[in-house]
C-alpha positions as a Markdown table, in Angstrom:
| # | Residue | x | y | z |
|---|---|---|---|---|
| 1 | Unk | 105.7 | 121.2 | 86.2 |
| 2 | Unk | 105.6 | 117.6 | 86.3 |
| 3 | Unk | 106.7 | 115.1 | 83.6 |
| 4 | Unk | 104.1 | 113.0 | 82.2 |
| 5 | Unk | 106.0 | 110.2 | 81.9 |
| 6 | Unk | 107.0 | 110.4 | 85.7 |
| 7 | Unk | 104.7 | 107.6 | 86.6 |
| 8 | Unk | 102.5 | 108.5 | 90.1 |
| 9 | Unk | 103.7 | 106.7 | 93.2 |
| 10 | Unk | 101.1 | 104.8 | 94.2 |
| 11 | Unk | 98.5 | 104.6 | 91.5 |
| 12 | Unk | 98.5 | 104.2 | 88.0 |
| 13 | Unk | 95.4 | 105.3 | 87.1 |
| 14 | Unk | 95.7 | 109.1 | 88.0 |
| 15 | Unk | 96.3 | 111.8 | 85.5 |
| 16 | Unk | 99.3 | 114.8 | 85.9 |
| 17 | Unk | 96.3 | 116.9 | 87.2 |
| 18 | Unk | 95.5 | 114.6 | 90.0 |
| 19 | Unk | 99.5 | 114.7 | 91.0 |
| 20 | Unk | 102.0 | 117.1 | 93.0 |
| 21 | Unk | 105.4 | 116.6 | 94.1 |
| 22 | Unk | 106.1 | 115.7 | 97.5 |
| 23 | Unk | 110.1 | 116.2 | 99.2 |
| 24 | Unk | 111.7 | 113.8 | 101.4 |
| 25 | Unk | 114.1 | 116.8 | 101.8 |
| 26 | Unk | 112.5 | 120.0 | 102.6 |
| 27 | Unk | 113.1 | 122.0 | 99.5 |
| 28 | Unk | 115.1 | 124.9 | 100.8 |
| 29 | Unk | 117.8 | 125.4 | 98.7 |
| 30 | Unk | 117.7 | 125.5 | 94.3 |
| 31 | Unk | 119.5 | 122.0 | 94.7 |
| 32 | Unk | 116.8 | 120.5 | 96.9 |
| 33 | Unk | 114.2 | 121.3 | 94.3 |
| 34 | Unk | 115.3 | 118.1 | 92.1 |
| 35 | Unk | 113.7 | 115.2 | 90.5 |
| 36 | Unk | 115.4 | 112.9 | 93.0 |
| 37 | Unk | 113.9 | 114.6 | 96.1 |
| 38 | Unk | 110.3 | 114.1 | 95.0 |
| 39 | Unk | 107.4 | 111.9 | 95.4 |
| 40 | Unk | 104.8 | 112.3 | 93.1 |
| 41 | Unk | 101.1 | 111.9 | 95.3 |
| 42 | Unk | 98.2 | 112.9 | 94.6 |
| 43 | Unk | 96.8 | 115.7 | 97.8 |
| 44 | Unk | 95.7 | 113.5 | 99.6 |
| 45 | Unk | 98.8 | 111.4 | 100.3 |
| 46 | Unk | 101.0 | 114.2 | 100.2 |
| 47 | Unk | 99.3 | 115.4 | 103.2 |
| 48 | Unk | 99.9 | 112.9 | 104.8 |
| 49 | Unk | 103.6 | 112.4 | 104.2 |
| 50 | Unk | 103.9 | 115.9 | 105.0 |
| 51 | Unk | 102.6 | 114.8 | 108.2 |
| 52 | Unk | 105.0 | 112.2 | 109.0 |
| 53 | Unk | 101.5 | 109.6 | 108.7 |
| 54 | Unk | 103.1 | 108.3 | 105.6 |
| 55 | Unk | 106.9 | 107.8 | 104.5 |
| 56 | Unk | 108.7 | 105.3 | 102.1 |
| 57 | Unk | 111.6 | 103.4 | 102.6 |
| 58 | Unk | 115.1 | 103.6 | 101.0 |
| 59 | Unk | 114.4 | 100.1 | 99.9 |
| 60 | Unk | 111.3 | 101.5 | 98.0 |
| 61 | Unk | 108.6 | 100.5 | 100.7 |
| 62 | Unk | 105.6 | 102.2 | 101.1 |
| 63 | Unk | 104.8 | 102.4 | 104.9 |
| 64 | Unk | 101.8 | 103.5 | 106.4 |
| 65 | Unk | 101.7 | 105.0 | 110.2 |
| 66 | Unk | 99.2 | 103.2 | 112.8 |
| 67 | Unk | 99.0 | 106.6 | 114.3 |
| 68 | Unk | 96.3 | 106.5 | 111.8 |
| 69 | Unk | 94.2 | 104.0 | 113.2 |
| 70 | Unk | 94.9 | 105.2 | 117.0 |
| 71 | Unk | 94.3 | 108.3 | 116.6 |
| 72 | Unk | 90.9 | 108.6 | 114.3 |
| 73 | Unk | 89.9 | 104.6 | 114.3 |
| 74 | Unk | 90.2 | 105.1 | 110.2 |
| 75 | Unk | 92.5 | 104.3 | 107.6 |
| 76 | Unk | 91.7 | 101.5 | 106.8 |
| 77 | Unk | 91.9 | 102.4 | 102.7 |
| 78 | Unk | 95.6 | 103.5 | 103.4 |
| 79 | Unk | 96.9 | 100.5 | 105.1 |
| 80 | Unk | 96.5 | 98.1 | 101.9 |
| 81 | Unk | 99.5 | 100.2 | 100.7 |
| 82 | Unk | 101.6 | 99.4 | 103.9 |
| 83 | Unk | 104.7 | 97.5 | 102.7 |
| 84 | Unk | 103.8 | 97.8 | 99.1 |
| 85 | Unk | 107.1 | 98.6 | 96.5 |
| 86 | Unk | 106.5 | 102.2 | 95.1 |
| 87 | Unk | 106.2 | 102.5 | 91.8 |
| 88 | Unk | 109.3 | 103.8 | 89.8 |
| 89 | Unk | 110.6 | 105.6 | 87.0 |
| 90 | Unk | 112.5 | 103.4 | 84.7 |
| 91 | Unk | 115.2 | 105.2 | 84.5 |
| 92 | Unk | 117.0 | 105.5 | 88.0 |
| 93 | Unk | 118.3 | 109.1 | 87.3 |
| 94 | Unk | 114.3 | 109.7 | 87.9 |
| 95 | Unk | 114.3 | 107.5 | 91.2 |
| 96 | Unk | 114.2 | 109.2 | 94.7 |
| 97 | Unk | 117.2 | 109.5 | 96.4 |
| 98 | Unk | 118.1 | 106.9 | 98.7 |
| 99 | Unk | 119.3 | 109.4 | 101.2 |
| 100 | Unk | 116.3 | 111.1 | 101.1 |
| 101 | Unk | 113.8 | 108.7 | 101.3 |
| 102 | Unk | 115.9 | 107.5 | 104.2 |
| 103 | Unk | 115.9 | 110.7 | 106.3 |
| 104 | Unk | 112.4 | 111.1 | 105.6 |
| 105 | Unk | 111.8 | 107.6 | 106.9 |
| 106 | Unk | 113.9 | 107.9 | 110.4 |
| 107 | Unk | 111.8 | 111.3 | 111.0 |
| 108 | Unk | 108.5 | 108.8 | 110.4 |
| 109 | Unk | 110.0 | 106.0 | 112.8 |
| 110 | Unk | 111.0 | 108.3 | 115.0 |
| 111 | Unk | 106.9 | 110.0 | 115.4 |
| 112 | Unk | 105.5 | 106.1 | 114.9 |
């Protein structure tokens, strides 16, 4: 179950239906399942940062692959995302993990 006041990642406009939690971390353990090691995106992006296509930053930085573009010649709605800050919880206990995010980014720069 997601928190409702967990705002969505990307968009403010979507409703707790519309969102699912993605994990920098794989969730493999009881203590990988946490607030910290999720990303809350609606299908369509998780898919894609399940597919190493999307990834943020541990500064917070949305980045979009240009495997994207090569690959299909599309994207084009993704990439006005690209370097955009996530949004955030305001309290930090609610943020992704730093270490997270940043393991999920080096698996996205390495595939990029």
């Amino acid at each position: 179950m997601i928190p409702e006041a967990l705002p969505a990642c990307f968009d403010d406009r979507l409703t707790p239906r519309q969102i699912f939690a993605s994990h920098p971390f794989p969730p493999v353990r009881p203590v990988s399942n946490h607030v910290q090691n999720g990303l809350l995106l609606t299908k369509e992006w998780h898919a894609l940062y399940d597919r190493g296509l999307v990834t943020v930053t541990p500064d917070y930085e949305v980045r979009v692959s240009q495997r994207i573009r090569d690959t299909w010649n599309n994207g084009h709605r993704y990439y006005r995302y690209d370097r955009n800050p996530l949004r955030l919880p305001g309290n930090p206990a609610q943020r992704p993990s730093r270490e997270a995010l940043d393991w999920h980014a080096s698996k996205w720069r390495e595939a990029s």
